[in-house]
BALOBA-1460 file (C-alpha; in Angstrom, 3 decimals):
// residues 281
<rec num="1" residu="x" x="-26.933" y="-17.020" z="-8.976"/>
<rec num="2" residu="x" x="-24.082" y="-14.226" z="-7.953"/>
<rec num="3" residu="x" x="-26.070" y="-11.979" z="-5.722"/>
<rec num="4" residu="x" x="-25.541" y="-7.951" z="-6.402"/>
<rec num="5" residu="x" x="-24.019" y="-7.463" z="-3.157"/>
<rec num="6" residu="x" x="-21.256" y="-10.442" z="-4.222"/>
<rec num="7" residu="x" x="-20.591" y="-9.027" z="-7.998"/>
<rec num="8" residu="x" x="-19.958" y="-5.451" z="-6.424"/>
<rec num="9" residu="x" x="-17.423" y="-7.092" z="-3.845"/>
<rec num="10" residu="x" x="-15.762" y="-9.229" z="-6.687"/>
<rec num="11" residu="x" x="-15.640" y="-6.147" z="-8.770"/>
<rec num="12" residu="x" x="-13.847" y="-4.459" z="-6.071"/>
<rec num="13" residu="x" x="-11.674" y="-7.147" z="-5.595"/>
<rec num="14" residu="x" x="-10.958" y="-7.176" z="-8.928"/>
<rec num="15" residu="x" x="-10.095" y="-3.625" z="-9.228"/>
<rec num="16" residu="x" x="-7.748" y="-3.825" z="-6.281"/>
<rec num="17" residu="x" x="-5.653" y="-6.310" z="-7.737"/>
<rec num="18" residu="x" x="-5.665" y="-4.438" z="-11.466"/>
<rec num="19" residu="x" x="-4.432" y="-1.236" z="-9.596"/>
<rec num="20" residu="x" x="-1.338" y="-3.177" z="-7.903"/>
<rec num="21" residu="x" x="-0.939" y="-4.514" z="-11.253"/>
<rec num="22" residu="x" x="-0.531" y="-1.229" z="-12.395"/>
<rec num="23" residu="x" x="1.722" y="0.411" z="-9.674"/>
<rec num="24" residu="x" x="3.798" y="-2.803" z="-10.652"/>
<rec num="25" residu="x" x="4.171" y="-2.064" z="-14.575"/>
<rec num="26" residu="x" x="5.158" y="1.600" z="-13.300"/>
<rec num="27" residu="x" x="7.747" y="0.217" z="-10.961"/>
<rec num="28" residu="x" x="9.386" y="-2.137" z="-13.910"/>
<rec num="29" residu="x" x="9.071" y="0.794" z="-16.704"/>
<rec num="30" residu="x" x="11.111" y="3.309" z="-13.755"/>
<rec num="31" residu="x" x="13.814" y="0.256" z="-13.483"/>
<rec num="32" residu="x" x="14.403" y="-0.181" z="-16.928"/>
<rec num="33" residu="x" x="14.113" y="4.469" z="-17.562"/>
<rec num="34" residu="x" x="16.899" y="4.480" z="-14.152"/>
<rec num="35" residu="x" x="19.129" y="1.395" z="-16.337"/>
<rec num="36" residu="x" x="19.073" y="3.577" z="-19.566"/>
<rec num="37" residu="x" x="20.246" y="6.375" z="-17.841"/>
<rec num="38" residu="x" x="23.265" y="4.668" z="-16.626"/>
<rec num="39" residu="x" x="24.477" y="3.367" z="-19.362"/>
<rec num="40" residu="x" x="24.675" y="6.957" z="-21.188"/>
<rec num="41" residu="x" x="22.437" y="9.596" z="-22.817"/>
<rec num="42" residu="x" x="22.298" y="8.584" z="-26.690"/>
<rec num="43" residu="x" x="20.877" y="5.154" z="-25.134"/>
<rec num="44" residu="x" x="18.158" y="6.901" z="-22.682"/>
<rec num="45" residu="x" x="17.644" y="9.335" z="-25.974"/>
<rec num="46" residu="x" x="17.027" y="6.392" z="-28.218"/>
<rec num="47" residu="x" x="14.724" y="4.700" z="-25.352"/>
<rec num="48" residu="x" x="12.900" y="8.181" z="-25.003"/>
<rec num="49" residu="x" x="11.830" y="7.883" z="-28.777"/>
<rec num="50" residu="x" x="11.087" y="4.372" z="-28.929"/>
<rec num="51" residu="x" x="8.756" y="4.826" z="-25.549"/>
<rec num="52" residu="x" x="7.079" y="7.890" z="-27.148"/>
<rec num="53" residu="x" x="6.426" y="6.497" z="-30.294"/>
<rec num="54" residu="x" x="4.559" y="3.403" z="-28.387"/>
<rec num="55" residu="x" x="2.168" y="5.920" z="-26.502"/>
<rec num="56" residu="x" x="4.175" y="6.044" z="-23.166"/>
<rec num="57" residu="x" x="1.652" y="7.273" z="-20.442"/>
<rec num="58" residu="x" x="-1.284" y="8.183" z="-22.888"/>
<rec num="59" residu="x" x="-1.146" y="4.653" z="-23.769"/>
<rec num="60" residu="x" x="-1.926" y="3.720" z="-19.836"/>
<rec num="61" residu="x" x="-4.088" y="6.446" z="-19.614"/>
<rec num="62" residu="x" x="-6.113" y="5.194" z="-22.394"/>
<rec num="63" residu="x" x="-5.914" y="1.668" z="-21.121"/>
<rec num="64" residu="x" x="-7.405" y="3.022" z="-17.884"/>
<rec num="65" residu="x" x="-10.144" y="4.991" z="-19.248"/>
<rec num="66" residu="x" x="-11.358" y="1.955" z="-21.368"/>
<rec num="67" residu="x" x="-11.162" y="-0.382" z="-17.858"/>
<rec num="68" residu="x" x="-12.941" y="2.352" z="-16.044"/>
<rec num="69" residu="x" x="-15.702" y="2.802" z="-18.955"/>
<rec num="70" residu="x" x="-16.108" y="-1.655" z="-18.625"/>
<rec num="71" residu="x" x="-15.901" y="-1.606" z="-14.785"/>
<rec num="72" residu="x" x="-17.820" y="1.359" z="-13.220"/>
<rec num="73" residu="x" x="-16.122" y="1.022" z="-9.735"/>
<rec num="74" residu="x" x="-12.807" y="1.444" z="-11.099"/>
<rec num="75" residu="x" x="-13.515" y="5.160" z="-10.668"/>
<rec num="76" residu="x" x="-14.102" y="5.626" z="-6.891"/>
<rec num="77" residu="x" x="-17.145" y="7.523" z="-6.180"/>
<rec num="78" residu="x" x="-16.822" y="10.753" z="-5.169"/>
<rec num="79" residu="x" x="-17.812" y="11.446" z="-1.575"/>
<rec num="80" residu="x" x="-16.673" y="14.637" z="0.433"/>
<rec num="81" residu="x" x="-17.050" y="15.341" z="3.893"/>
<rec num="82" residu="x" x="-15.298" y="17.366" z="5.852"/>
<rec num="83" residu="x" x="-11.762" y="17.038" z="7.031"/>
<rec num="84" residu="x" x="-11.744" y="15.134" z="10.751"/>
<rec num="85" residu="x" x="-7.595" y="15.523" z="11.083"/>
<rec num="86" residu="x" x="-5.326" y="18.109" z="12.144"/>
<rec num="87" residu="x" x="-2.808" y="19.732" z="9.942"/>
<rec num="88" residu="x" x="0.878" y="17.360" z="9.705"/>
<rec num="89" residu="x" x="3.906" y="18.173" z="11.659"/>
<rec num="90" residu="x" x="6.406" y="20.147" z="9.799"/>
<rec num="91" residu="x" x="8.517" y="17.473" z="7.543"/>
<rec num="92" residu="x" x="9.191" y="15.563" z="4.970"/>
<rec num="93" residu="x" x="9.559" y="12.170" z="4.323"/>
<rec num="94" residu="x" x="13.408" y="11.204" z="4.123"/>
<rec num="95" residu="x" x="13.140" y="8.601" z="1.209"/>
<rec num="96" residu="x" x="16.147" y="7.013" z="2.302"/>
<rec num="97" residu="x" x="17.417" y="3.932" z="-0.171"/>
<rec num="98" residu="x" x="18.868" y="0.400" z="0.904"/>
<rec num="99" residu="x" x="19.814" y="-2.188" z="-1.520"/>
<rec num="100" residu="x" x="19.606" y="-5.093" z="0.970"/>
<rec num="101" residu="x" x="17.052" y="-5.773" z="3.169"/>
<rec num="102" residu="x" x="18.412" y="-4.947" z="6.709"/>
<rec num="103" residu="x" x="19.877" y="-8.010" z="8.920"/>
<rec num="104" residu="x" x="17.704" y="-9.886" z="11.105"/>
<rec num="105" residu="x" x="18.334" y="-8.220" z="14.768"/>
<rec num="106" residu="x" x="15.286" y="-8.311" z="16.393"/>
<rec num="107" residu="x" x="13.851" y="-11.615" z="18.994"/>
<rec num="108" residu="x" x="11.456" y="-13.812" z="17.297"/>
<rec num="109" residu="x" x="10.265" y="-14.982" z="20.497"/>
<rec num="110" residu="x" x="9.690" y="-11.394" z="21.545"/>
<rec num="111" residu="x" x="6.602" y="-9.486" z="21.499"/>
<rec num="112" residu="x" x="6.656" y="-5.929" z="19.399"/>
<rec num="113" residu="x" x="4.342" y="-3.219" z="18.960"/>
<rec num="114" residu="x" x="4.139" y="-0.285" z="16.684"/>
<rec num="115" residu="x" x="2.478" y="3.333" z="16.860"/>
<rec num="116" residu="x" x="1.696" y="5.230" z="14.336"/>
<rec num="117" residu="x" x="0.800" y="9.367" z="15.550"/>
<rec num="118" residu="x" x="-1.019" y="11.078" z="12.839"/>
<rec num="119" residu="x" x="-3.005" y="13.728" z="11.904"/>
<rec num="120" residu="x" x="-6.178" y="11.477" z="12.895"/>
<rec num="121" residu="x" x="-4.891" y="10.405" z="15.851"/>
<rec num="122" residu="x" x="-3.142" y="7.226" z="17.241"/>
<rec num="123" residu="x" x="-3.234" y="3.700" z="16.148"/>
<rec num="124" residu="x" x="-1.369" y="0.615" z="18.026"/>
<rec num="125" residu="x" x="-0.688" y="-2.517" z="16.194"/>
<rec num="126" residu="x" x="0.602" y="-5.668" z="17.821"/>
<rec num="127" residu="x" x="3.175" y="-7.343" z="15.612"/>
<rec num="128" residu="x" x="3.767" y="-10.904" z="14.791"/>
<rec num="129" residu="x" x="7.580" y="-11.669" z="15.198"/>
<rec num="130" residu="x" x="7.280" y="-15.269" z="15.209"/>
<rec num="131" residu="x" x="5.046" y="-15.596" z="12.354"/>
<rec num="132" residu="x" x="6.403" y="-12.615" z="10.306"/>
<rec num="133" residu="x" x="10.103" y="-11.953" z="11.260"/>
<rec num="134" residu="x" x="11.506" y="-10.457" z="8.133"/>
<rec num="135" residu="x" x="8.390" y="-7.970" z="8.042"/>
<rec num="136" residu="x" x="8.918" y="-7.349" z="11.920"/>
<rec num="137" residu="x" x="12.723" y="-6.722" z="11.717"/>
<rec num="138" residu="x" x="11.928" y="-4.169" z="8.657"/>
<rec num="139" residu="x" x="9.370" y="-2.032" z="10.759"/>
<rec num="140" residu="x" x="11.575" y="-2.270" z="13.633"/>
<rec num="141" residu="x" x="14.280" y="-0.978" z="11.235"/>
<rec num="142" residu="x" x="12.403" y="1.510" z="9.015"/>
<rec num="143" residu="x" x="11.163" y="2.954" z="12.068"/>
<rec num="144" residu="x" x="14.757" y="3.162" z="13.585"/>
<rec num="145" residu="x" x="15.699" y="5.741" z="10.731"/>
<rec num="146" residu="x" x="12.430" y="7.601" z="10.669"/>
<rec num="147" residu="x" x="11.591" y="6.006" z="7.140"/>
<rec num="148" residu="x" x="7.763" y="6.962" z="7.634"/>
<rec num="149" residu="x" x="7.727" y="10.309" z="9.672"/>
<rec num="150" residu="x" x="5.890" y="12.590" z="7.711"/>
<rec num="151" residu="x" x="4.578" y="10.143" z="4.868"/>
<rec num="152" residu="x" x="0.999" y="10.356" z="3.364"/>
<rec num="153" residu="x" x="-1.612" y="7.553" z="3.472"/>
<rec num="154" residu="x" x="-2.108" y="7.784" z="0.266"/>
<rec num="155" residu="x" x="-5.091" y="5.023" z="-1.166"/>
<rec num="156" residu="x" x="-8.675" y="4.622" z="0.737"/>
<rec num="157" residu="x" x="-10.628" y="1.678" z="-0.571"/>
<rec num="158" residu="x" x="-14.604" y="1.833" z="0.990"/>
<rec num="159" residu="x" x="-16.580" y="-0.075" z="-1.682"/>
<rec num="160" residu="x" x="-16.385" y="-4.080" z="-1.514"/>
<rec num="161" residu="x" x="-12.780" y="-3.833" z="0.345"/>
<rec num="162" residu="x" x="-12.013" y="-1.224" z="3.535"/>
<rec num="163" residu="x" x="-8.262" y="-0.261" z="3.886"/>
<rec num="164" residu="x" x="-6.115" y="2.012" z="4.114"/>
<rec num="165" residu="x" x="-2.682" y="1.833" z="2.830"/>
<rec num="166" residu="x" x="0.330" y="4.305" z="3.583"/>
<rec num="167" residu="x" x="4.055" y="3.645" z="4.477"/>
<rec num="168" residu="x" x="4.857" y="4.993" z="0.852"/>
<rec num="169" residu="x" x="7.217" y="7.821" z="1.133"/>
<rec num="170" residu="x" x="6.308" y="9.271" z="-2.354"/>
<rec num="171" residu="x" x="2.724" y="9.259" z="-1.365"/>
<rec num="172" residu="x" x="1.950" y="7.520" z="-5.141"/>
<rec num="173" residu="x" x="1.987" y="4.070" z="-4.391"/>
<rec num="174" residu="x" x="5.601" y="3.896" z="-6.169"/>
<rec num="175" residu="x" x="7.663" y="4.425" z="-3.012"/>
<rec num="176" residu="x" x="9.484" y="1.724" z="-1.110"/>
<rec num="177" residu="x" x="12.812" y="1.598" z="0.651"/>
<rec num="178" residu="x" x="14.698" y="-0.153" z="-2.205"/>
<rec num="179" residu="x" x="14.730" y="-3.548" z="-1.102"/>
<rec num="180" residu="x" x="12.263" y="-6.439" z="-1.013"/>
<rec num="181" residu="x" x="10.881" y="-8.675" z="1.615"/>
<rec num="182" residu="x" x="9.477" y="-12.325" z="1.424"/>
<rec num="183" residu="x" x="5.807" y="-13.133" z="1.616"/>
<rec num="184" residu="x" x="5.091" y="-14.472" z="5.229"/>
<rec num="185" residu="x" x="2.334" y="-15.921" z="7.177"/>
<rec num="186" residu="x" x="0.160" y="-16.346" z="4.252"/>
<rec num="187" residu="x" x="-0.977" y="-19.400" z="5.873"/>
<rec num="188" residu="x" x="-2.483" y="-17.324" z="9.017"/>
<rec num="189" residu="x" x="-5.356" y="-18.899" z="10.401"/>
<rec num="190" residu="x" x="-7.578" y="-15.699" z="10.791"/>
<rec num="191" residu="x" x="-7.400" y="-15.564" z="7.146"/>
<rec num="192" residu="x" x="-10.503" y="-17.935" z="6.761"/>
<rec num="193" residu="x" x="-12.916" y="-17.574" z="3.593"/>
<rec num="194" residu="x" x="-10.133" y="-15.705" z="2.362"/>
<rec num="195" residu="x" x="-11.451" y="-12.489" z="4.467"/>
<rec num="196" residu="x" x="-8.672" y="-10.262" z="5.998"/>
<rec num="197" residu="x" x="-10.773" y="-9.544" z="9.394"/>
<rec num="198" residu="x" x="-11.433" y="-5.986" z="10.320"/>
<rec num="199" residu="x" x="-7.836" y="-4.798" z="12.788"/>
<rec num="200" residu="x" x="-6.020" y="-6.596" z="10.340"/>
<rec num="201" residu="x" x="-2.202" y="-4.547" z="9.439"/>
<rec num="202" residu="x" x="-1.059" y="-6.380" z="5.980"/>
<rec num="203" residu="x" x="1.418" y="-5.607" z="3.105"/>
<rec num="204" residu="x" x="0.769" y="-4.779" z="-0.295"/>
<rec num="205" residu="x" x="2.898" y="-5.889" z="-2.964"/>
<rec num="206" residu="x" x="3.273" y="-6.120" z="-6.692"/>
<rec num="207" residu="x" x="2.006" y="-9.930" z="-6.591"/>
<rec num="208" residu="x" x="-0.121" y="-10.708" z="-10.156"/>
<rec num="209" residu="x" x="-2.483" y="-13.810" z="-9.650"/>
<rec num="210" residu="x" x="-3.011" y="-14.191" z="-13.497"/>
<rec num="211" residu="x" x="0.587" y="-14.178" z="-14.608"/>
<rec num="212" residu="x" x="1.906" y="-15.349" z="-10.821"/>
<rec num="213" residu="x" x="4.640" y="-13.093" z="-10.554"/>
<rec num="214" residu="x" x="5.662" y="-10.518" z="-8.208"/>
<rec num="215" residu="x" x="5.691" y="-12.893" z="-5.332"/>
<rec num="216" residu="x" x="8.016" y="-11.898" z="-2.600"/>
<rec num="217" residu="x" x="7.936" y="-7.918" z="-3.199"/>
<rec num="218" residu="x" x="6.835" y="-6.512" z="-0.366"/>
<rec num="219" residu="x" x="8.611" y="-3.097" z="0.568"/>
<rec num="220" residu="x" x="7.356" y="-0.838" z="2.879"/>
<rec num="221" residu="x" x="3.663" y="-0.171" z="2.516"/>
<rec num="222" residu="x" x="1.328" y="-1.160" z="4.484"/>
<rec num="223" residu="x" x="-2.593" y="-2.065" z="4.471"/>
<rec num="224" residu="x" x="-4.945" y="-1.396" z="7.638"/>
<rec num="225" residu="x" x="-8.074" y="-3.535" z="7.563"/>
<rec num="226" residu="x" x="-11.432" y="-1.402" z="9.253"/>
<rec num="227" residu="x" x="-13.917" y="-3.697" z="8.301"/>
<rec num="228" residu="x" x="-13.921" y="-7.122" z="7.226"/>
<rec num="229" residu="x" x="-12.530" y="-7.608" z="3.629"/>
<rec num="230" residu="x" x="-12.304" y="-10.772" z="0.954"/>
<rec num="231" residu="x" x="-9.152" y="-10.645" z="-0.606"/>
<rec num="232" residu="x" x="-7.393" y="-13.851" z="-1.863"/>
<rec num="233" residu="x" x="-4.040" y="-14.768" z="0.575"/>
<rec num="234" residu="x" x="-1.376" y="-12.930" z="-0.949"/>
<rec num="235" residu="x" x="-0.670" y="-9.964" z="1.203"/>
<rec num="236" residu="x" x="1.649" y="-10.951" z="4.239"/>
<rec num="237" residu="x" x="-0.581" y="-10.387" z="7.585"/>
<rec num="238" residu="x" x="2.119" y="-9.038" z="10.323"/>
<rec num="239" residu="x" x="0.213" y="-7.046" z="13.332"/>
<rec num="240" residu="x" x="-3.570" y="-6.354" z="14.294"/>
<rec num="241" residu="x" x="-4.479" y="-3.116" z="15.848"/>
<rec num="242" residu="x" x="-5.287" y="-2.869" z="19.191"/>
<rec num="243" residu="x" x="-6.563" y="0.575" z="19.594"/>
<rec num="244" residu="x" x="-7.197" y="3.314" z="16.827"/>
<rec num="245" residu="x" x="-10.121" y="1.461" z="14.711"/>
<rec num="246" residu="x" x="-12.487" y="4.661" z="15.566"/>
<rec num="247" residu="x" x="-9.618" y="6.679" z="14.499"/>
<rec num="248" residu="x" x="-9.922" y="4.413" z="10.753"/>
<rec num="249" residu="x" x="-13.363" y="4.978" z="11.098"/>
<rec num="250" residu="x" x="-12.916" y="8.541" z="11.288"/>
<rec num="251" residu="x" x="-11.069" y="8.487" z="7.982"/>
<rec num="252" residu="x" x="-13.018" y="6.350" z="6.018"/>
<rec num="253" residu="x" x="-16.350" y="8.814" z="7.067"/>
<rec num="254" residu="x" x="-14.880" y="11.722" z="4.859"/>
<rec num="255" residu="x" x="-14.603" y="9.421" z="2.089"/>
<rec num="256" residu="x" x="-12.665" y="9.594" z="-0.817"/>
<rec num="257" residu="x" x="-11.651" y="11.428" z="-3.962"/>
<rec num="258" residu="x" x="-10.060" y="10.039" z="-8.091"/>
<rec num="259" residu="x" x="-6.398" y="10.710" z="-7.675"/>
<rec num="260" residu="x" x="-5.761" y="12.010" z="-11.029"/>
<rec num="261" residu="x" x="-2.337" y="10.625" z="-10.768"/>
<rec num="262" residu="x" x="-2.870" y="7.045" z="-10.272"/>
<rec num="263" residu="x" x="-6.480" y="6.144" z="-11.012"/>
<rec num="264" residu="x" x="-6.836" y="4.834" z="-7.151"/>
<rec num="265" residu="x" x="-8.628" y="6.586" z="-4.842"/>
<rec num="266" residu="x" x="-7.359" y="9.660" z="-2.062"/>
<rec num="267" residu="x" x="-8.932" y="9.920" z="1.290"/>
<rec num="268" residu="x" x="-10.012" y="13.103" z="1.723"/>
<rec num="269" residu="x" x="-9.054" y="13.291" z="5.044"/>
<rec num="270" residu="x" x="-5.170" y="14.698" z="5.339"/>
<rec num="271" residu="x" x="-3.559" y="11.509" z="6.969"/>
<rec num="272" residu="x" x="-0.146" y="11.816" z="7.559"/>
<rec num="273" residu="x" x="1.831" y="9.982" z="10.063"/>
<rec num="274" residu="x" x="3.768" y="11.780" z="11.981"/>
<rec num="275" residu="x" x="5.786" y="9.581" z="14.189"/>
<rec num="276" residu="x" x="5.718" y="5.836" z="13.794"/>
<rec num="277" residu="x" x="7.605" y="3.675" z="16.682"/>
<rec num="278" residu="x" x="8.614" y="0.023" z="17.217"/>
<rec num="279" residu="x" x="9.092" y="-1.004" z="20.833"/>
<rec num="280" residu="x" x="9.633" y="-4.480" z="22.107"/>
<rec num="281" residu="x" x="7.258" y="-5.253" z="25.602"/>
């Protein structure tokens, strides 16, 4: 017999995969909307209509009402405490664009770290060149041109899973640099029991275990890991951090809030990173 404690973690589990399921769909309808409006505007007219007339976002809205109604902890719960973080340096993110992913020019027998300053305070994470290099070389590189100065971590999950995700420079979970990367390291020993341990820094992606598509589109954001969480092996494992879990800790405390936008779930504390570097020891 499923215990409660194990339904409420598969339901979780559950929901986290439905809502990169549905920051995928929004990805692919903004592709096809960005397509229509290069080829001319009597073709994005005509797609306008034909969207609108099949319920365009009320129809997802609808869709994500009737999940939420079925599954209860689709709709984070509410908790408000107050803010623990300071206000962001002045900024914005840059959103620059790449169409390829950058060349490989970092050592894979190197060891690299990253920092991330923000609002909260600092974190460290100690990356995995050798087992991740394409991840690796896109920090290093994102980093290089200041790709996540001033960008929102945008999603807190603290039922069933615990992570934090940022590195999207939107701050909707629909930002990315405009390529994608590979999965890596999926493999990784650590992942036992398919349980990302607690210190863990993974990707997200658009991957879709029921259809199994949307392998290999990572992009630039980014999961920390504060406690232990089950999630099946999809999400490329690249770094653990080595100091900055109280600061984590610290977030997850003032809990979270519905983002009306998406349907996830907003910390309410203001974390923004302000600075994130790459350096190789």
């Amino acid at each position: 017999m499923v215990s409660s404690e194990q339904r409420r973690k598969q339901l979780a589990r559950e929901k986290f995969e439905r809502q990169l399921k549905r920051k995928a769909e929004a990805r692919r309808r903004r592709r096809i909307r960005n397509v229509a409006i290069g080829v001319g505007v009597v073709i994005v007219l005509a797609a306008g209509g034909a969207y609108a007339a099949s319920g365009g976002l009320n129809g997802d809205e609808e869709k994500e009402k009737d999940e939420a109604a079925e599954n209860p902890m689709d709709s984070p719960t509410p908790s408000k405490a107050p803010d623990p973080c300071d206000k962001p340096a002045k900024g914005e993110p840059n959103g620059k664009q790449w169409k390829k992913e950058p060349a490989m020019e970092i050592d894979k027998s190197a060891s690299y770290s990253m920092r991330l300053d923000t609002t909260c305070g600092g974190i460290d994470i100690e990356m995995d060149a050798a087992k991740a290099p394409h991840t690796v070389n896109s920090f290093d590189f994102l980093a290089g041109e200041k790709f996540f100065d001033h960008t929102r971590c945008h999603r807190l999950v603290d039922q069933g899973i615990h992570v934090l995700q940022c590195g999207d420079p939107k701050g909707n979970g629909l930002g990315g640099p405009g390529y994608t990367l590979p999965d890596e390291n999926l493999k990784d020993k650590r992942l036992k029991g398919n349980t990302y341990p607690a210190g863990t820094v993974a990707m997200a992606n658009e991957y879709d275990p029921r259809s199994k598509k949307g392998k290999d589109t990572g992009g630039s954001q980014f999961f920390l890991v504060f406690e232990d969480s089950e999630l099946p092996p999809y999400y490329t494992p690249f770094g653990k951090i080595t100091q900055g879990m109280d600061v984590l800790k610290k977030i997850a405390k003032a809990g979270v809030s519905p983002d009306p936008q998406t349907g996830g779930s907003l910390p309410n504390a203001t974390v923004v990173i302000d600075k994130a570097t790459v350096r190789r020891s």
